[in-house]
N, C-alpha and C positions, 0 to 999 in steps of 0.2 A: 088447568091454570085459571083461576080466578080473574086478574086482569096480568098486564104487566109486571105489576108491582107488589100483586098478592096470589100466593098456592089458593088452592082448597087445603082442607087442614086432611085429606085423606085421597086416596086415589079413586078414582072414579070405576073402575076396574075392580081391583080387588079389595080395599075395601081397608089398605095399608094407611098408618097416620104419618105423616110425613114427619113431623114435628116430634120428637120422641122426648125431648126436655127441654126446659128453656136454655137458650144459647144456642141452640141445635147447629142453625146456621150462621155460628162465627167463623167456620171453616169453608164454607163459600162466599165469605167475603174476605178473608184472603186470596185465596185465588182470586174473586175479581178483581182484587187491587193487585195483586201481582200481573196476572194478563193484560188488565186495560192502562197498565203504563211500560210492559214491557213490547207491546204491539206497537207501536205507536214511536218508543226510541226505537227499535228495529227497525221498523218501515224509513222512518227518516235516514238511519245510519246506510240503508241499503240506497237512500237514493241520493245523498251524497257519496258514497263508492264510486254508482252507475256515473254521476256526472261532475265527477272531483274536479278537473280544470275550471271549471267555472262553478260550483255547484249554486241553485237558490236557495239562498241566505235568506232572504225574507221571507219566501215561501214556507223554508223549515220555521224558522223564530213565530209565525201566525200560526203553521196549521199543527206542528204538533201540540202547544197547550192547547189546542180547541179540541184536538182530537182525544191527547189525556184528560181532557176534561168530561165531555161527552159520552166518552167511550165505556166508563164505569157504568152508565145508566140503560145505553144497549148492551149490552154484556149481563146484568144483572140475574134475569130469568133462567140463562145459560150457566153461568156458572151454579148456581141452585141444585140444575139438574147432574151436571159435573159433582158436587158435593155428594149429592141422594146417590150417584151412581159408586162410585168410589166407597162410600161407606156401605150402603146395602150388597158392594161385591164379597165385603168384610165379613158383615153383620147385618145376617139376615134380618127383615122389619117384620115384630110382632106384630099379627093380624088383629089380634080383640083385646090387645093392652090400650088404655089410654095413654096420655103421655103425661110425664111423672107430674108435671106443673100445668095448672091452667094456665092458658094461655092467657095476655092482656085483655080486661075488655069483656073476658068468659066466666068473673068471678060471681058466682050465686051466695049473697050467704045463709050460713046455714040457720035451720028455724029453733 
């Protein structure tokens, strides 16, 4: 991993392109947005159960939009890897293909 917020475009290891066409990863952002808002009504809904006679009202109405909010952006790197796992369990990753689209930013043109 590059930083946070960005892969390397291949594995350090073997040598795999992560990015196989553009769009690659629209399917790890759903799942982030499916987990980082389904954690988060969970959590709440579990701790109004635990303390239904009185439950914190305010506590939930503050922390979970902070936590929905938030939570997409640690969760990010994770889900990526959730995506790459899931699909390379499928479909195995060509070793010496490039991937079908340059990437943003990678465009040379030609002479």
């Amino acid at each position: 991993m590059a930083n946070w917020l960005n892969m390397n475009e291949r594995c350090e290891v073997c040598g795999a392109w992560y990015e196989r066409e553009e769009g690659y990863f629209l399917g790890s952002f759903a799942i982030n947005l499916v987990v980082s808002e389904f954690v988060p009504t969970a959590a709440a809904v579990v701790l109004l159960v635990i303390t239904w006679p009185n439950p914190p009202w305010l506590f939930v109405q503050i922390a979970a939009p902070i936590a929905m909010g938030t939570f997409p952006f640690l969760f990010f790197p994770f889900s990526r890897v959730i995506w790459l796992a899931l699909d390379w369990n499928f479909h195995s990753p060509p070793m010496d293909q490039k991937p079908a689209q340059p990437r943003p930013g990678n465009y040379t043109r030609p002479a």
